[in-house]
C-alpha positions as CSV (number, residue, x, y, z in Angstrom):
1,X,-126.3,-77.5,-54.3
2,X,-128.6,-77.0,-57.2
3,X,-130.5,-73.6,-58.4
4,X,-133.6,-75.0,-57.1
5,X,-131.7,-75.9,-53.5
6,X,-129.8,-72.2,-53.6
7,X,-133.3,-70.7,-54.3
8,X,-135.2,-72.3,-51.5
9,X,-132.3,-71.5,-49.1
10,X,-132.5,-67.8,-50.5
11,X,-135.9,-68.0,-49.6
12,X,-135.7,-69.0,-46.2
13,X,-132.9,-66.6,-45.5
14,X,-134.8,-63.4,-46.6
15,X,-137.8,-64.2,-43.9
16,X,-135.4,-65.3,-41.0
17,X,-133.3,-61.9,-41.8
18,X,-136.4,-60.1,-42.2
19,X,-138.1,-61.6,-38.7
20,X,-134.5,-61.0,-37.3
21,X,-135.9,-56.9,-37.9
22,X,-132.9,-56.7,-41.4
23,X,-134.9,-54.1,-43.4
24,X,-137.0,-55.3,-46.5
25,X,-135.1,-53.8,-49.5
26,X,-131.7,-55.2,-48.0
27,X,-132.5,-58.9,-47.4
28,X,-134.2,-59.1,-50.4
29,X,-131.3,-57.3,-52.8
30,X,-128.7,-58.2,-51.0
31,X,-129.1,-62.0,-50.5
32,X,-130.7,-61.9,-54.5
33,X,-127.3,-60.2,-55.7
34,X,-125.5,-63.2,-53.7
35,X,-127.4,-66.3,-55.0
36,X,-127.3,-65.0,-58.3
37,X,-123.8,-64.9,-58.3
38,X,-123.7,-68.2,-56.7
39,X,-125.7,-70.2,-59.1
40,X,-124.1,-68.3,-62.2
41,X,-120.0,-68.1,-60.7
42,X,-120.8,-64.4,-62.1
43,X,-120.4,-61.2,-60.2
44,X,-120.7,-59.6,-63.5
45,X,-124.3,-61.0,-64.0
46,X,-125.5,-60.2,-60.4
47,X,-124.1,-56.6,-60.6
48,X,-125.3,-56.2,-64.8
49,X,-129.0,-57.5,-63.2
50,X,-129.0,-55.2,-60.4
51,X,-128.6,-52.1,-62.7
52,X,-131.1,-53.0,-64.7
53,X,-133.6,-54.1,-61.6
54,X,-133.1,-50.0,-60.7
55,X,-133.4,-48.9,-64.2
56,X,-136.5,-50.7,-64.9
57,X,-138.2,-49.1,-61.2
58,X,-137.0,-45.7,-61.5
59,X,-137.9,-45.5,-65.3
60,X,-141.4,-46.7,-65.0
61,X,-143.4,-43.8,-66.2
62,X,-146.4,-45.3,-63.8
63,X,-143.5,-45.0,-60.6
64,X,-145.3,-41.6,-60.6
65,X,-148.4,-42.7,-59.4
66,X,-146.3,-43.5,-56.0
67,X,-145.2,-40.2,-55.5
68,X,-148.2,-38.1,-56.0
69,X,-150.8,-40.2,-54.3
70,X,-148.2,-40.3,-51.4
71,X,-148.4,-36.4,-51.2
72,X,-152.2,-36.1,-51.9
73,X,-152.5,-38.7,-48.9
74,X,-150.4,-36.4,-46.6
75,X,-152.3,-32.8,-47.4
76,X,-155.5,-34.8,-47.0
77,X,-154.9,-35.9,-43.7
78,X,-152.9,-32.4,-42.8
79,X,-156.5,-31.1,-44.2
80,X,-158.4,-32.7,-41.5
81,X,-160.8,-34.7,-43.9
82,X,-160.3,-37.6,-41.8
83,X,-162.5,-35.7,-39.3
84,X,-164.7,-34.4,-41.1
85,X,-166.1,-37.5,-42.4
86,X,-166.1,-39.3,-39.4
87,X,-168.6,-36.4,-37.5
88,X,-170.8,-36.9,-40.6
89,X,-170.9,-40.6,-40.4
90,X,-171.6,-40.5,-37.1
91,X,-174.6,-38.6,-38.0
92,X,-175.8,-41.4,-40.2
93,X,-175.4,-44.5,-37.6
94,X,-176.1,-42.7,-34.7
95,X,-179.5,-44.0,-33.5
96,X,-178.4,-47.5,-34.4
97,X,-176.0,-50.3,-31.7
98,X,-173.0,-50.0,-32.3
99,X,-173.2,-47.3,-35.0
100,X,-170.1,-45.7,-34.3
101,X,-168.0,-48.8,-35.1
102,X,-169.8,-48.5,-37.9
103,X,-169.5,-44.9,-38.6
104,X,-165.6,-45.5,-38.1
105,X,-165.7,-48.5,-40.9
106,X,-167.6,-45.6,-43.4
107,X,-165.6,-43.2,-42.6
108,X,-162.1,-45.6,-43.3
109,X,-163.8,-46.5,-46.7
110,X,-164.3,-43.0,-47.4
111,X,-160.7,-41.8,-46.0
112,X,-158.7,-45.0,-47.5
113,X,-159.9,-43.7,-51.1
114,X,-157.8,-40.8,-50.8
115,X,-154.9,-41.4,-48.4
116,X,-154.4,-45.6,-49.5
117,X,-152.6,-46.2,-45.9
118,X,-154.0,-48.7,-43.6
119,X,-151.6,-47.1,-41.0
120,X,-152.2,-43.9,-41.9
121,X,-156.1,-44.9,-41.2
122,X,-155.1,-46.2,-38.0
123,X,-153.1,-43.4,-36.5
124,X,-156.0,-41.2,-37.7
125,X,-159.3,-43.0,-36.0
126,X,-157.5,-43.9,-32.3
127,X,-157.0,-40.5,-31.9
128,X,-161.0,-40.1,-33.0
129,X,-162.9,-43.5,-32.9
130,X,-161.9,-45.0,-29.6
131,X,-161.9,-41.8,-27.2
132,X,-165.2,-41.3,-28.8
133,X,-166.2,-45.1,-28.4
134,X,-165.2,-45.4,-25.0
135,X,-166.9,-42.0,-24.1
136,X,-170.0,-43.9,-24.7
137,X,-169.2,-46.6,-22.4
138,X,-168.1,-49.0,-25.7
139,X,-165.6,-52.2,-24.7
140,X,-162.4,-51.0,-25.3
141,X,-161.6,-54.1,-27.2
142,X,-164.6,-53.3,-29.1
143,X,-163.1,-50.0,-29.9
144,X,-159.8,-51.1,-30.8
145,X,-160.7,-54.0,-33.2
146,X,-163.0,-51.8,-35.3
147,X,-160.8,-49.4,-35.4
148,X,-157.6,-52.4,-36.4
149,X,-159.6,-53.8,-38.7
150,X,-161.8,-51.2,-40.9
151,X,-158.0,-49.4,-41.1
152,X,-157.1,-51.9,-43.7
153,X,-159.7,-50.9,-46.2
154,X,-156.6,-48.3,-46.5
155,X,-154.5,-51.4,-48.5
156,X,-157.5,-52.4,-50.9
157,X,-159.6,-49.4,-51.7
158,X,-157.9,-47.7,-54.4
159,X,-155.4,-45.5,-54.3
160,X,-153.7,-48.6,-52.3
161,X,-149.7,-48.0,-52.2
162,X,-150.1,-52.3,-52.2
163,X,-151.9,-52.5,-54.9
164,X,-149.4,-50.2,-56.5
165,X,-146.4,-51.9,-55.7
166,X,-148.5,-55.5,-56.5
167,X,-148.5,-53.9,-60.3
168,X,-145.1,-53.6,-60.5
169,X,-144.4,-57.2,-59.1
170,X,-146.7,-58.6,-61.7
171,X,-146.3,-56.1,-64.7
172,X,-150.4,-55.1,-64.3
173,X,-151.7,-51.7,-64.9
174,X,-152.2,-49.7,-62.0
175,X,-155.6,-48.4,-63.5
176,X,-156.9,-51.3,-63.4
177,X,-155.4,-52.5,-60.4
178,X,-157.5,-49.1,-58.8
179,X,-160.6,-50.1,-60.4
180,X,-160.5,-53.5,-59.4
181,X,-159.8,-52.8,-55.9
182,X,-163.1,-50.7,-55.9
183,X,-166.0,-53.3,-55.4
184,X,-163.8,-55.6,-53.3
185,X,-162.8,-52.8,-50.7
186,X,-166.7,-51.6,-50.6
187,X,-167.8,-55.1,-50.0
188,X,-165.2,-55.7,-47.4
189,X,-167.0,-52.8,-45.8
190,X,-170.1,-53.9,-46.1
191,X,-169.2,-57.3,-44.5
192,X,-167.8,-55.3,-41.2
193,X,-170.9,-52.9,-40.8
194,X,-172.8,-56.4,-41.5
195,X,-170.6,-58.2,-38.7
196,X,-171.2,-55.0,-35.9
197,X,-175.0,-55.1,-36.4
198,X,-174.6,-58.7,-36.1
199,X,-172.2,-58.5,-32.8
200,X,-174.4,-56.1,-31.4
201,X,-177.6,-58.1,-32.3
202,X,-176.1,-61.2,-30.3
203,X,-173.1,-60.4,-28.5
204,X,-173.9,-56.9,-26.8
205,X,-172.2,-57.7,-23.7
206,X,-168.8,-57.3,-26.3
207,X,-169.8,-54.1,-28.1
208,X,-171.3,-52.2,-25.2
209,X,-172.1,-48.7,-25.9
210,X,-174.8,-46.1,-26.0
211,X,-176.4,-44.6,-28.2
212,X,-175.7,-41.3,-29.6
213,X,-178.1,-38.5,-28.0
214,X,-179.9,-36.3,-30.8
215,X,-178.7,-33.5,-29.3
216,X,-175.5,-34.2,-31.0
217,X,-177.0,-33.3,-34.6
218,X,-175.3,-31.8,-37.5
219,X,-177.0,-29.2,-39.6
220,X,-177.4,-30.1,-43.3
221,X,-175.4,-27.3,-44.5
222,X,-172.2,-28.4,-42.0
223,X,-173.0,-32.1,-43.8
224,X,-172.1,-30.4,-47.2
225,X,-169.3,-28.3,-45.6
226,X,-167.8,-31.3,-44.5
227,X,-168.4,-33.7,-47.6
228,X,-168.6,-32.0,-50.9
229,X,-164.5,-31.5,-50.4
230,X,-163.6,-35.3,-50.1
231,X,-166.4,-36.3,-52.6
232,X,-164.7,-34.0,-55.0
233,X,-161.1,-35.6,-54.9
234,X,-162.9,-39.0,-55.2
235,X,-164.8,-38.0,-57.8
236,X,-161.6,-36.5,-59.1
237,X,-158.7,-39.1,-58.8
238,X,-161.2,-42.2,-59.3
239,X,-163.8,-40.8,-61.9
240,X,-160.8,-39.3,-64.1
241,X,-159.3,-42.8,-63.9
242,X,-163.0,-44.8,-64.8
243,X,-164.1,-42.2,-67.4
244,X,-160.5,-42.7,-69.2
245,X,-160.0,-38.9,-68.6
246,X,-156.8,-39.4,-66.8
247,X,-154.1,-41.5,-66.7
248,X,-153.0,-42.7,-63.1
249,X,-150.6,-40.6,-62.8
250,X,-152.4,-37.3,-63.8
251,X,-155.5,-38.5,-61.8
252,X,-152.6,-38.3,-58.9
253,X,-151.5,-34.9,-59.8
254,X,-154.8,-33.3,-60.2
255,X,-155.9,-35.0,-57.0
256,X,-152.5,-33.6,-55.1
257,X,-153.1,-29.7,-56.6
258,X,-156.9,-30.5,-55.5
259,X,-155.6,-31.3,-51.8
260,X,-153.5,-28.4,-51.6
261,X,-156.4,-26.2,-52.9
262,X,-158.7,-27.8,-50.2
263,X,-156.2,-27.1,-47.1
264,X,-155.3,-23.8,-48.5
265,X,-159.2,-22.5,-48.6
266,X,-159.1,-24.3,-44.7
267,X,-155.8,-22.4,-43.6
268,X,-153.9,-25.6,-43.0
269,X,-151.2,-25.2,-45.0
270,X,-148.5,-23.0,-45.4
271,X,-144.9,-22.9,-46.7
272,X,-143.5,-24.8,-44.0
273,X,-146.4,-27.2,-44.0
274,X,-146.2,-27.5,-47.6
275,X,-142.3,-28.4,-47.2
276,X,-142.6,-30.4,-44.7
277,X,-145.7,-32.2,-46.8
278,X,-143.4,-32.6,-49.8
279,X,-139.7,-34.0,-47.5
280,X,-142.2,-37.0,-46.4
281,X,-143.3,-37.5,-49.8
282,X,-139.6,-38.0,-50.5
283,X,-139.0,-40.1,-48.1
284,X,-141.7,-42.5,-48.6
285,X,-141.5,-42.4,-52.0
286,X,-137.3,-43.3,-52.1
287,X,-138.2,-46.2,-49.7
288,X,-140.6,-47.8,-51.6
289,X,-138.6,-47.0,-54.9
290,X,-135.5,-49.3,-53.0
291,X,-138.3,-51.7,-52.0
292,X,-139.7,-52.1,-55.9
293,X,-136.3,-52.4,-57.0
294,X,-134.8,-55.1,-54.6
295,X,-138.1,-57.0,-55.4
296,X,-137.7,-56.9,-59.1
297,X,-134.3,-58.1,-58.3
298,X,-135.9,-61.2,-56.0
299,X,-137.9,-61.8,-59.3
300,X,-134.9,-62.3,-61.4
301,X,-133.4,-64.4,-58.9
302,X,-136.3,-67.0,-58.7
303,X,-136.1,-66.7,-62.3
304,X,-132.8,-67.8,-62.6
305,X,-133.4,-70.5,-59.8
306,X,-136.6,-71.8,-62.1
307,X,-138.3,-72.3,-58.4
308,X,-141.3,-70.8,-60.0
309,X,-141.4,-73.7,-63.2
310,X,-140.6,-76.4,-60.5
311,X,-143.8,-75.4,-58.2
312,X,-146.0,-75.5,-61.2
313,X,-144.5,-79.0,-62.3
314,X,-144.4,-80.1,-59.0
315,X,-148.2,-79.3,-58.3
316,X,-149.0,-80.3,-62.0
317,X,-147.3,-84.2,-61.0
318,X,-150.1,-84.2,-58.2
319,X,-152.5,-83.0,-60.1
320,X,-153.6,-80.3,-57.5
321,X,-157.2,-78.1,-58.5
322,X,-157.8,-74.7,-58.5
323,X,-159.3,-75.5,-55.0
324,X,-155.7,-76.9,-53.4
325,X,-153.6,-74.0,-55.8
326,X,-155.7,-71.6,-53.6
327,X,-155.7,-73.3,-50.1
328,X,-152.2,-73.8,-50.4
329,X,-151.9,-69.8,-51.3
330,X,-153.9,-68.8,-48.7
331,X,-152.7,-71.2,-46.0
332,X,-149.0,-69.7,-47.0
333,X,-150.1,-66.2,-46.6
334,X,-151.6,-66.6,-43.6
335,X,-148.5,-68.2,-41.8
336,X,-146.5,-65.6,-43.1
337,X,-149.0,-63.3,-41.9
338,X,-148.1,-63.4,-38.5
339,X,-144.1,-63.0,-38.8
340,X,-144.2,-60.4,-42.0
341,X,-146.0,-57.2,-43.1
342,X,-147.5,-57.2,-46.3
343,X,-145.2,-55.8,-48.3
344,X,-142.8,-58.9,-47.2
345,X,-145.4,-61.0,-48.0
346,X,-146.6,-59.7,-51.1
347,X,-142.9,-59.4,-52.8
348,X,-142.1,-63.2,-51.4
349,X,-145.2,-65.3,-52.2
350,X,-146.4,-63.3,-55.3
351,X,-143.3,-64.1,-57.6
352,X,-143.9,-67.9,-57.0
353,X,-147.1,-68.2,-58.3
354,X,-147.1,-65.7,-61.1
355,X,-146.2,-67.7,-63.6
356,X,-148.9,-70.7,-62.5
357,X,-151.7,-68.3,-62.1
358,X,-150.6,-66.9,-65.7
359,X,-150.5,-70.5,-67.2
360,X,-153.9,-71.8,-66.1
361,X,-155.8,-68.8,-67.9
362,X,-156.5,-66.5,-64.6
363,X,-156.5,-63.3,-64.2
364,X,-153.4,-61.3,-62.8
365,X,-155.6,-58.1,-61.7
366,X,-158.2,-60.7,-59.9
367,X,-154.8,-62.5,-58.4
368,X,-153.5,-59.4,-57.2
369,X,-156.7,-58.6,-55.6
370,X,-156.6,-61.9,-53.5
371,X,-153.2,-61.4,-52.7
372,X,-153.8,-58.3,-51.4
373,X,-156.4,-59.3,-48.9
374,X,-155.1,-62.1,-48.3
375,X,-151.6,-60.1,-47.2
376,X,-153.7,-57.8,-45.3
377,X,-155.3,-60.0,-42.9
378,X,-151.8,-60.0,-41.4
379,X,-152.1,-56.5,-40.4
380,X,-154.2,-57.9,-37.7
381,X,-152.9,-60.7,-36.3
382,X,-150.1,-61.6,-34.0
383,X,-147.4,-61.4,-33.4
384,X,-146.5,-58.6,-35.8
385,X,-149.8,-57.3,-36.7
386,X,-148.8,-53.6,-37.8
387,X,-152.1,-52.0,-37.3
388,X,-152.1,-52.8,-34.1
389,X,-149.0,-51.8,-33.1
390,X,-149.6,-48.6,-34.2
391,X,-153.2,-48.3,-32.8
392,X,-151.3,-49.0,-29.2
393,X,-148.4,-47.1,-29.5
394,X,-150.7,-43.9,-31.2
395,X,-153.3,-44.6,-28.3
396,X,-150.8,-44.9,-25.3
397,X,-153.7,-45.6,-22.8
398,X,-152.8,-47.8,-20.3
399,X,-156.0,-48.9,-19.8
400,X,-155.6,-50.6,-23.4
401,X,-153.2,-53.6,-23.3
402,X,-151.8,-54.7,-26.8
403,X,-153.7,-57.8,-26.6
404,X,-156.9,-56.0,-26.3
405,X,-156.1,-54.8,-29.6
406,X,-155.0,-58.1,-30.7
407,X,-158.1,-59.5,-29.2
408,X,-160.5,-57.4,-30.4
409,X,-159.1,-57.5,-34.3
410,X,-160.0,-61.3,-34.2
411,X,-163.8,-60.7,-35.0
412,X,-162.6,-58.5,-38.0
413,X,-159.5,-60.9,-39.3
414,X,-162.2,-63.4,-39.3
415,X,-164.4,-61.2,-41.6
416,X,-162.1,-60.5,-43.9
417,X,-161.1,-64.1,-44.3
418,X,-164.8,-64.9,-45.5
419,X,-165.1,-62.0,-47.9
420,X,-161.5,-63.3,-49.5
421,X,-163.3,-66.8,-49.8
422,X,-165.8,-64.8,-51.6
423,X,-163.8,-62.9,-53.6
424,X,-162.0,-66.6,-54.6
425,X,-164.7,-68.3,-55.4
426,X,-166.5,-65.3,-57.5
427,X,-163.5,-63.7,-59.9
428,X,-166.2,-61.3,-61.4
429,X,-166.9,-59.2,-58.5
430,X,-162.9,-58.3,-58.6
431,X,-163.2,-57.4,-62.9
432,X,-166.9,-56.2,-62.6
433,X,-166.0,-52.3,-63.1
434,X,-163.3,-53.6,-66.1
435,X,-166.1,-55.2,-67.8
């Protein structure tokens, strides 16, 4: 066998290990560190490449981002603003059909740009959305699939631990991997508030619902209570990092001392909350640290393979356009949508077409946007769409099957395949707030 052959087969082994349930960081290092000994006879070279796959992770001044948005994420949510800015977006769509499927889509935007975790976003609204939903005589599958898909804004809205780790794959800044992520994650919203007027408009029979009685309103002074806090860390973390006040990683650490401000002044933190708070930082933070460092080690690998010169030859011979470079990336990610999780998806497709997307002028920040998205349709479809599974297992209503949830995704999977068309076909809307 040839380095192309042993790279292909490397390939293939990291998904079937990886559907077979082997965690991510150890198919990809460990069947990396074997092919490259393979193709080089060198168990010197495999072992000299792994140290410096960890050194170059662990190093990385910007690895700091991951930490500290992690824990500003976690005393957020420990905060309660995930609440909060659902009861006031509920104020706003209240009078209108399904308005709280769309309140829950604001209220994700909102909560995704200061937690970045579409699961984190999920847990959060079942507990809220779909009691609340299905109080008001919603369809449960209604409830669920609003709830599954506004729950990946978490993954594109910046601070996005995707978009993070996407940076590192591709050597991009995480700045402007945040900033990029801004207009695409606010249109995706858009495009679902957009679909549930529509669905309501034409297919009531599927949302169902009631509308909100105006008993139910909030003073203006609880609307500030509840706002000004969350608007303060955005206006923190993302207008620090616009302005050029602050780096990413101090934008993160002002956030996190913002957060732990915010819960203190709402009695929801104390010492043991606070260690708790900062143990689950750890822990997330080592396991995407062994994640970013088995995936710069797959990169090395395909390196050494050349798979990624031979699929630019190989689609240069057939003289494929920007149009079949894109179907074929998309077509790709959606397969491995429905056996992976994005982060498998991300750290397998992403290193293959680097190098072509760098050759042919484009942008890497716009790429990394469309891989993204296109990644995080997966979360909502079968069989291993993540956000579901959480939504069930956080839910644990009988009366909700998991293909309810499955079911009632499929409007919003199909949304968020049209805005990535979009995004595709207009680059700008991705680099509009880089200029």
């Amino acid at each position: 066998m040839n380095s192309i052959d042993i790279g292909m087969v490397s390939i293939i082994a990291i998904i079937v290990l990886i559907y077979l349930g082997v965690y991510i960081p150890i198919a990809l290092g460990v069947v990396s560190f074997v092919a490259i000994w393979v193709m080089r006879d060198s168990y010197d070279l495999s072992f000299a490449l792994l140290k410096i796959a960890i050194g170059d992770s662990a190093m990385e001044y910007t690895f700091a981002t991951i930490p500290l948005f992690t824990f500003m994420g976690l005393i957020v949510s420990k905060a309660g603003l995930g609440a909060d800015i659902y009861s006031v977006m509920n104020q706003g769509f209240r009078r209108i059909t399904g308005g709280i499927g769309m309140a829950t889509v604001g209220a994700n935007a909102v909560f995704a740009a200061v937690t970045g975790s579409s699961i984190a976003s999920a847990s959060v609204f079942s507990k809220m959305s779909v009691p609340e939903m299905l109080k008001h005589d919603y369809n449960p599958r209604f409830a669920v699939g609003v709830v599954a898909g506004s729950s990946v804004l978490g993954m594109i809205i910046p601070p996005s631990a995707m978009l993070i780790i996407y940076s590192f794959v591709a050597e991009q800044s995480v700045g402007e991997m945040f900033l990029a992520g801004v207009v695409p994650g606010l249109l995706l919203a858009a495009a679902y508030v957009a679909a549930i007027w529509f669905m309501g408009r034409f297919t009531p029979g599927f949302v169902g619902g009631t509308l909100v009685e105006d008993t139910d309103l909030m003073p203006w002074s609880e609307i500030a209570i509840k706002t000004l806090p969350i608007l303060a860390l955005i206006v923190v973390v993302l207008g620090g990092i616009y302005t050029g006040w602050t780096t990413p990683v101090e934008a993160g650490a002002a956030g996190s001392l913002l957060g732990i401000v915010i819960a203190g002044l709402r009695g929801r933190i104390n010492l043991r909350t606070f260690w708790d708070t900062v143990i689950e930082t750890g822990h997330i933070t080592a396991a995407i640290l062994f994640l970013i460092t088995a995936a710069s080690m797959y990169a090395r690998m395909l390196g050494i393979a050349g798979l990624p010169n031979e699929l630019q030859t190989i689609l240069a011979e057939n003289d494929f356009s920007f149009f079949w470079i894109m179907f074929l990336l998309v077509v790709l990610m959606l397969f491995l949508g429905t056996i992976l999780d994005t982060a498998s998806i991300i750290l397998i497709v992403v290193p293959l077409f680097l190098p072509l997307i760098d050759s042919m002028g484009l942008s890497l920040v716009w790429f990394g946007i469309v891989a993204v998205v296109a990644a995080e349709i997966g979360l909502l479809t079968p069989p291993l769409g993540l956000s579901c599974f959480v939504i069930k297992a956080t839910l644990d209503d009988d009366r909700i099957a998991l293909k309810d949830v499955f079911l009632g995704a499929l409007p919003f999977a199909g949304v968020m395949l049209i805005v990535l068309i979009i995004l595709i076909c207009f680059p700008s809307l991705s680099l509009a707030i880089l200029g």
